[in-house]
Every structure is written in C-alpha cells, then in structure tokens.
C-alpha positions as CSV (number, residue, x, y, z in Angstrom):
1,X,264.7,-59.6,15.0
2,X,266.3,-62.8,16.4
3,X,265.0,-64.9,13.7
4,X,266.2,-62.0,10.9
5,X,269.5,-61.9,12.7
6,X,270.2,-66.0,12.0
7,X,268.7,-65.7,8.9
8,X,271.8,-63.1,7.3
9,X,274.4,-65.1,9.2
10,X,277.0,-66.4,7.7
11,X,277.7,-69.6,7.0
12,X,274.1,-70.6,6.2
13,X,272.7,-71.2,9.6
14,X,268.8,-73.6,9.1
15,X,266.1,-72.9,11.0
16,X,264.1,-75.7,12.1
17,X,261.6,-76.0,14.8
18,X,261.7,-77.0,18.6
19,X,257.2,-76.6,18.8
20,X,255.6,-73.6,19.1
21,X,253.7,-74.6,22.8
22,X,256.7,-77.1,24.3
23,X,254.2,-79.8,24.7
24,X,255.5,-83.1,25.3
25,X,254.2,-85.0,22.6
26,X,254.8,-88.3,23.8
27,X,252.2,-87.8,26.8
28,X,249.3,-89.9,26.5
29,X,247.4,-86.3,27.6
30,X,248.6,-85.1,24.2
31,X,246.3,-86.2,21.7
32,X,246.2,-85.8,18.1
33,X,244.4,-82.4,17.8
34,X,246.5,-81.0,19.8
35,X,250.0,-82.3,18.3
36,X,248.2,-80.9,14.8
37,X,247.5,-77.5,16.2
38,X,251.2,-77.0,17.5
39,X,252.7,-78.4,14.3
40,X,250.5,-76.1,12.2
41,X,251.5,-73.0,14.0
42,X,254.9,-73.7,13.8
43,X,254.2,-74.0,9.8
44,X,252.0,-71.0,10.4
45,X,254.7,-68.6,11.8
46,X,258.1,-69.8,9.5
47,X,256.0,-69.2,6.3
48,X,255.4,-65.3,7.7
49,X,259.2,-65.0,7.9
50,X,260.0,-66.7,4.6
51,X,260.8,-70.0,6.1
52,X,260.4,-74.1,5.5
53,X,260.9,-76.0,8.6
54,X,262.4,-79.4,7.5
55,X,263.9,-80.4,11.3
56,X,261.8,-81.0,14.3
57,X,263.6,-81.3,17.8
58,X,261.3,-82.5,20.3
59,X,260.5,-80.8,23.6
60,X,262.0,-82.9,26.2
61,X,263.3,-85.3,23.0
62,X,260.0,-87.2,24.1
63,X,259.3,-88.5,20.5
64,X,255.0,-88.6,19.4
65,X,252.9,-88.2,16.5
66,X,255.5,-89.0,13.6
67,X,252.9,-89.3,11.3
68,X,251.9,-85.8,12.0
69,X,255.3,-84.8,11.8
70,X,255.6,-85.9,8.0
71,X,252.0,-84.5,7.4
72,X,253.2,-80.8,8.0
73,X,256.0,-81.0,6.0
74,X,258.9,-81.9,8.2
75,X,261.9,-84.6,6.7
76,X,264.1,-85.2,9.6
77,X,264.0,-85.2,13.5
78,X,266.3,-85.9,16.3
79,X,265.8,-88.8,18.7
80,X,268.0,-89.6,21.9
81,X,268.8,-93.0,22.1
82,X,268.4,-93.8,25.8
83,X,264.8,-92.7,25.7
84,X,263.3,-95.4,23.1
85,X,260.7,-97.7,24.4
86,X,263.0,-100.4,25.6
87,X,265.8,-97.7,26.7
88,X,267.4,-99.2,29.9
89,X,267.9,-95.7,30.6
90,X,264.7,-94.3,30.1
91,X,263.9,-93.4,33.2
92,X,265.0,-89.4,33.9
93,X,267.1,-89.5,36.7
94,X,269.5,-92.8,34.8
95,X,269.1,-90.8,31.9
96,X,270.8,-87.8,33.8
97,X,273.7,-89.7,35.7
98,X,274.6,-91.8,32.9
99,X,275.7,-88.5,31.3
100,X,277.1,-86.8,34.1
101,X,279.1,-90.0,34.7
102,X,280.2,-89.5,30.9
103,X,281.1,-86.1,30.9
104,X,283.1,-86.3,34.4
105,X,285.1,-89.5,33.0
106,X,285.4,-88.4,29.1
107,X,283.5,-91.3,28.0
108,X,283.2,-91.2,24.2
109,X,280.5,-89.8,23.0
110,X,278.3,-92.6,20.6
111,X,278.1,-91.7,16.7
112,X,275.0,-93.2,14.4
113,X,274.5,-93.4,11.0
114,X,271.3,-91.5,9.2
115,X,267.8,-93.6,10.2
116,X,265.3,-94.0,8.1
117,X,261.6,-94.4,9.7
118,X,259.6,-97.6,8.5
119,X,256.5,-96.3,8.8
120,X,256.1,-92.5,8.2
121,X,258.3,-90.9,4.9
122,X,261.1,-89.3,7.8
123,X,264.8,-89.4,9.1
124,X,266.1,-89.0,12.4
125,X,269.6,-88.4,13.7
126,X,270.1,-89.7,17.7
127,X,271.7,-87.0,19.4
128,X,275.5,-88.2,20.7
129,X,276.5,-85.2,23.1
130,X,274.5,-83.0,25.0
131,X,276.9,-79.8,26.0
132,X,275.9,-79.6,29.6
133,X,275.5,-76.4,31.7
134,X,277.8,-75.8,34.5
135,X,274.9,-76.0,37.0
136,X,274.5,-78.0,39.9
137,X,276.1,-81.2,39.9
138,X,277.2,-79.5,36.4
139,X,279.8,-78.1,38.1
140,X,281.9,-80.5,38.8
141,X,282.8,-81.1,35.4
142,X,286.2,-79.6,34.8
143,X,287.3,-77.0,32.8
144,X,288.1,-78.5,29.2
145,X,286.3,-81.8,29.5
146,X,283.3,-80.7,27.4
147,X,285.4,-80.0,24.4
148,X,288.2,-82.9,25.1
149,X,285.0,-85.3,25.2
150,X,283.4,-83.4,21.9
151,X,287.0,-84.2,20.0
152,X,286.8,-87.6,21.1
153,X,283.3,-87.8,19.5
154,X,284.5,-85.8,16.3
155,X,287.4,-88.5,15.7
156,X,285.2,-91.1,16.1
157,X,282.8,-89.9,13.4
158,X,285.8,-89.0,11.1
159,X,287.3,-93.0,12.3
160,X,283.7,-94.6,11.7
161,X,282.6,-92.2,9.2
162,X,279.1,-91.3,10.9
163,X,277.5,-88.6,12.5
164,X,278.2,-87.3,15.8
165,X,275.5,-84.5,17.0
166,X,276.3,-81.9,19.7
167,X,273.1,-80.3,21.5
168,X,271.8,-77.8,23.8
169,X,269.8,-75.2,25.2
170,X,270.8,-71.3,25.2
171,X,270.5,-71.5,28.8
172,X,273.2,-74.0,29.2
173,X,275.5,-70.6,28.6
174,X,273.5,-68.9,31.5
175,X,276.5,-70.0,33.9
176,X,279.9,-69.3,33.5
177,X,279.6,-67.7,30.5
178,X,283.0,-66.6,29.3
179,X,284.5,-70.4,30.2
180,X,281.8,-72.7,28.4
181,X,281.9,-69.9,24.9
182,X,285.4,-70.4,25.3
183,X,285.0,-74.3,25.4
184,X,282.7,-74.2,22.6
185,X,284.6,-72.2,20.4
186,X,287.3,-75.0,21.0
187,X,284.5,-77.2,19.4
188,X,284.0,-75.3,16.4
189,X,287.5,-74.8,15.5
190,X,288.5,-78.4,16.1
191,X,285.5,-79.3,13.5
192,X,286.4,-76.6,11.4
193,X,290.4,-77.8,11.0
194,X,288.8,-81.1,10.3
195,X,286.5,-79.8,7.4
196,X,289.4,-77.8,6.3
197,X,291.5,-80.9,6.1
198,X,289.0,-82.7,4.0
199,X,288.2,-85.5,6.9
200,X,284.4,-83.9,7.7
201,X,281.8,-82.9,6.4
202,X,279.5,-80.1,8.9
203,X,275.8,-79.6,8.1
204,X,273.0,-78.8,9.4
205,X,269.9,-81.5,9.9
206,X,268.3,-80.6,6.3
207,X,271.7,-81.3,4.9
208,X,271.9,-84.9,5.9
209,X,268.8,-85.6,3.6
C-alpha cells in the first residue's frame, strides 16, 4: 500500500531500490551469488508492482558488484565520497565526526558533477548532505542549521551549476518529529522558489541520465 501510495503522488515521485536483504555488498563475505540473488529479487518484486528500478542506493553506501549492478538493469547509483578506497575518511567513526563537525559549524555541503563509470555502462551521483537525526550527539545541532546548511549547498549547485544530493533514512524523523518536518519543508520550498525562478532544475536520480 506504501509503494501504491508513492506511486499516485504527485509530482512524479521514482522508485528505485535500496536491496531487498541490506547486505553490505562491499564485504569480502558477500560474494557474487549472493549480490545476484538480492539484485534479482529486487527486479523480481518492482516488476509485480509495475515498476523498473533504474537507481540503486547501497546499504551502508558500501559500494560492490557494479558489474552486477548494470547486469540487472540498473543506470545510476549513489556513492559517498569519503568512503572510496583511498578516502582519508573512510574509517566510520571520521566518517561520522567529520559530518557532525559540518552540520554543528554549517560547513558547505560539497556539490559534484554526474560520473560516469569506466568500466561497467553506469552513473553515480556522490551524496553531498546527509539530513541527520536529532539523536545522540545529533542533538546538539541547533534548530535551523540543517536547512541553513542545505541552502548553502543549493546556492552552491545553482553558483557551480552541479548537483547537490540531500539523503536520509525515514528514521531520521523518528525524533523530534514536528521540528526536523518543519526544517525539511524549509528545504523543499527553498528548492522549489529556485526552480520556480528558473535557477534549478530538481529530479530524481533516473532524471540525471
């Protein structure tokens, strides 16, 4: 009912694919066979419900098997750029303070241009901003900062002319509720006055291919 719900939403909303078992599929345990299996579910279950999955986001953005990836059908995935190979901040818990320390002090968020892969027929957009919860140490980001940081990334796309990408998880809304809608709302509208103003263009990951 969830997926039929998205599905008559207006504007067009896409629905791509996050796995269909949450395996990390950059763990040597995860071999082929079983990267294949998940994929071909995924591909399994959209096509009962009328859909093609073009976008793939990775479970823990822990990025394996692109050639699988391409092989089922998918065009486009997103990436986070501190956790490639040589990443200096690869490791989890740098990879968490660095953005904690970015959303506390409004560092801009980065913005990329459209990658194409060199060895498998695929695109991938980094991810610039993750919209954190308001959890833990997620608390001590104050009210406002989310979206003031999220225009600052907007305005640099518009500046630049590249892509910024705002992320998260459903559960990020699981704490203070009312406050971090309200805050994303802010987000949308912003992005919308933009478009409206002819300075952006908002799609969804099929529609940058």
């Amino acid at each position: 009912d969830i997926i039929e719900w998205i599905q008559k939403a207006k504007p067009l909303q896409e629905i791509g694919s996050h796995s269909f078992g949450h395996i990390v599929f950059s763990d040597v345990g995860t071999s082929k066979a079983a990267a294949g299996s998940d994929l071909s579910k995924c591909v399994e279950l959209a096509k009962e419900m009328g859909i093609t999955l073009q976008s793939f986001i990775f479970p823990r953005n822990a990025v394996g098997h692109l050639d699988l990836l391409s092989r089922y059908g998918f065009k486009i995935y997103r990436k986070h750029p501190d956790m490639e190979e040589n990443g200096p901040f690869r490791p989890s818990f740098l990879l968490r303070l660095k953005g904690l320390l970015s959303d506390i002090f409004l560092f801009p968020p980065p913005v990329f241009d459209l990658e194409k892969e060199k060895e498998n027929p695929l695109y991938t957009i980094p991810c610039s901003m993750q919209f954190r919860y308001a959890y833990g140490v997620g608390r001590w980001i104050l009210p406002s900062f989310r979206f003031r940081r999220a225009k600052k990334g907007i305005e640099q796309a518009i500046h630049q002319k590249k892509i910024f990408h705002l992320w998260f998880h459903p559960m990020n809304f699981f704490w203070k509720r009312e406050g971090m809608f309200r805050e994303l709302e802010q987000i949308l509208n912003f992005a919308h006055e933009m478009k409206r103003q002819g300075e952006l263009l908002i799609l969804p990951m099929e529609g940058l291919i």
